[in-house]
LORORO-867123 format. One record per residue (C-alpha): residue number from 0; residue in one letter; z, y, x. Coordinates in Angstrom, 3 decimals. Each point is the difference from the previous one (the first is absolute). Layout:
REM residues N
<guza=NUM; romar=a; w=Z; v=Y; u=X>
...
***
This chain:
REM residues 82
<guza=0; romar=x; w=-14.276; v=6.642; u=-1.749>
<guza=1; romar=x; w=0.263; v=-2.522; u=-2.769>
<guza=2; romar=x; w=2.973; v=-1.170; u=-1.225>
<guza=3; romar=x; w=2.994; v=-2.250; u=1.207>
<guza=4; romar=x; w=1.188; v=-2.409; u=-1.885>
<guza=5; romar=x; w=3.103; v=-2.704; u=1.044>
<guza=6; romar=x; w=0.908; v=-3.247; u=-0.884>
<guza=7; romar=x; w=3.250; v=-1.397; u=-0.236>
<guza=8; romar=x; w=1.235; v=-3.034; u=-1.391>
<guza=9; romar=x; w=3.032; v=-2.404; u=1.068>
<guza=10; romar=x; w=0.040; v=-1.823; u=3.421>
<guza=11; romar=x; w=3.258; v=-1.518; u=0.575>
<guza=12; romar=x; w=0.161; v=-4.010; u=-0.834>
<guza=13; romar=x; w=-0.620; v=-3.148; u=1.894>
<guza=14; romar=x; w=-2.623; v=-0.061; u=2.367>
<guza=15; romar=x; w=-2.136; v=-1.770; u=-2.132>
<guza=16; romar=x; w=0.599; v=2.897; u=-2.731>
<guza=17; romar=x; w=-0.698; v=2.968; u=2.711>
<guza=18; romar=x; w=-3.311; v=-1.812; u=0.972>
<guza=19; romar=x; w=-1.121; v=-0.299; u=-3.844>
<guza=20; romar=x; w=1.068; v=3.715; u=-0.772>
<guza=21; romar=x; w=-2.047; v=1.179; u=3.885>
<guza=22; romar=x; w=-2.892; v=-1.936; u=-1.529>
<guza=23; romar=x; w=-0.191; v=1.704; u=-3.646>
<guza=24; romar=x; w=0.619; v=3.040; u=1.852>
<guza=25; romar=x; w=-3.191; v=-0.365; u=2.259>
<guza=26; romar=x; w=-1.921; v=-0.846; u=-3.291>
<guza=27; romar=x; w=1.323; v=2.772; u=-1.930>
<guza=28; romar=x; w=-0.607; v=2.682; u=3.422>
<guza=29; romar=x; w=-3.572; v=-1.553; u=0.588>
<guza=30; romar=x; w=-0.761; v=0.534; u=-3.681>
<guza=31; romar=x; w=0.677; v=3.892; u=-0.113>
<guza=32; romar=x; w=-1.633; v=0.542; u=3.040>
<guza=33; romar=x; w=-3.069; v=-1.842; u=-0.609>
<guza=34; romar=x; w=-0.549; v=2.174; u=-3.098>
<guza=35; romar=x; w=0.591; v=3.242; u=2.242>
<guza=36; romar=x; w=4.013; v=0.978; u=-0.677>
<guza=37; romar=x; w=1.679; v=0.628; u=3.279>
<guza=38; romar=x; w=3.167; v=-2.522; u=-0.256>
<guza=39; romar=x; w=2.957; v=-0.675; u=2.134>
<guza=40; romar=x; w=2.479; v=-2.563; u=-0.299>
<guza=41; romar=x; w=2.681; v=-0.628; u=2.280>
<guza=42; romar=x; w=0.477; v=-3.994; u=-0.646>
<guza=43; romar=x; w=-3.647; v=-0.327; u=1.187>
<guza=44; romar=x; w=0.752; v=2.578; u=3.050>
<guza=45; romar=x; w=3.279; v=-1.277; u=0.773>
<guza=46; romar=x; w=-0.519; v=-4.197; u=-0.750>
<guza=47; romar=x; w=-2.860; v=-1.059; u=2.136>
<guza=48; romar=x; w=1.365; v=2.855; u=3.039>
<guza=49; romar=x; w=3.439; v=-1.671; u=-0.161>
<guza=50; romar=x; w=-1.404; v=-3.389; u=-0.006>
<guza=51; romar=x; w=-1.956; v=0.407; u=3.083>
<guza=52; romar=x; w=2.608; v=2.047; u=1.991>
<guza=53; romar=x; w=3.011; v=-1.032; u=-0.132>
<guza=54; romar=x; w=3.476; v=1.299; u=0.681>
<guza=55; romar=x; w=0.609; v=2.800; u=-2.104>
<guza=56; romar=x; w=3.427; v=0.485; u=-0.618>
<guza=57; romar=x; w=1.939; v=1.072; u=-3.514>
<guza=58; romar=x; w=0.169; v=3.098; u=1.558>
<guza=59; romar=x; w=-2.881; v=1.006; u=1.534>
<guza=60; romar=x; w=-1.835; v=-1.014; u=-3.476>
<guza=61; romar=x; w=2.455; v=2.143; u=-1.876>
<guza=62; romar=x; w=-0.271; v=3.240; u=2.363>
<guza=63; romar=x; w=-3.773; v=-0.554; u=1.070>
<guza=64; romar=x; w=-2.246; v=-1.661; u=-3.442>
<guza=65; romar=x; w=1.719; v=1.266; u=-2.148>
<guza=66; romar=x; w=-0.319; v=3.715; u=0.486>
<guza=67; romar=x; w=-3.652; v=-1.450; u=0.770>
<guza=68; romar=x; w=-0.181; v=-1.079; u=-3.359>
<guza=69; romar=x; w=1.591; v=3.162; u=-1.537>
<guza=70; romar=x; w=-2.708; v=1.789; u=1.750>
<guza=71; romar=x; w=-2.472; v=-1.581; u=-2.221>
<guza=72; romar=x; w=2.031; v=0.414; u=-3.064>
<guza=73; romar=x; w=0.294; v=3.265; u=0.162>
<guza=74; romar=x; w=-3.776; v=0.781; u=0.763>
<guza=75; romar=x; w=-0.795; v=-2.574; u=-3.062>
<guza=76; romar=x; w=-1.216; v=0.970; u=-3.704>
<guza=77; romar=x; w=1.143; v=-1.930; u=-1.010>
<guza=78; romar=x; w=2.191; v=-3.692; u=0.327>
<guza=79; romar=x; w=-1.494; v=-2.981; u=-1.838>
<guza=80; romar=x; w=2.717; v=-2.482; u=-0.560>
<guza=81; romar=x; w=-1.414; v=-4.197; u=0.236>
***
């Protein structure tokens, strides 16, 4: 199995900020794995699926994505900070 690698990088702002950060995100993800390096990053993950359903509580993101994210973390590499 090859490698994992993840991507973090800040989020939080105005919605206009979170969109911009989602979108150099994508281009940043789609980059690695186009040139064959297995990549995960949660804003990509998370953004577009909390976008299109909505509801999630503080909570449930707290207890639910993030151990999700951990998950990835811990399998990762390595973390590559944008």
């Amino acid at each position: 199995m090859k490698d994992l690698y993840y991507l973090a990088n800040p989020y939080n702002g105005t919605d206009l900020q979170k969109q911009d950060r989602f979108e150099k995100c994508c281009q940043v993800t789609s980059y690695f794995i186009k040139n064959g390096v297995h990549f995960f990053s949660p804003v990509v993950h998370n953004h577009a699926m909390l976008e299109i359903v909505k509801g999630w509580t503080l909570e449930e993101y707290q207890t639910l994505i993030f151990p999700y994210d951990s998950t990835y973390l811990g399998k990762a590499k390595a973390m590559i900070l944008l």
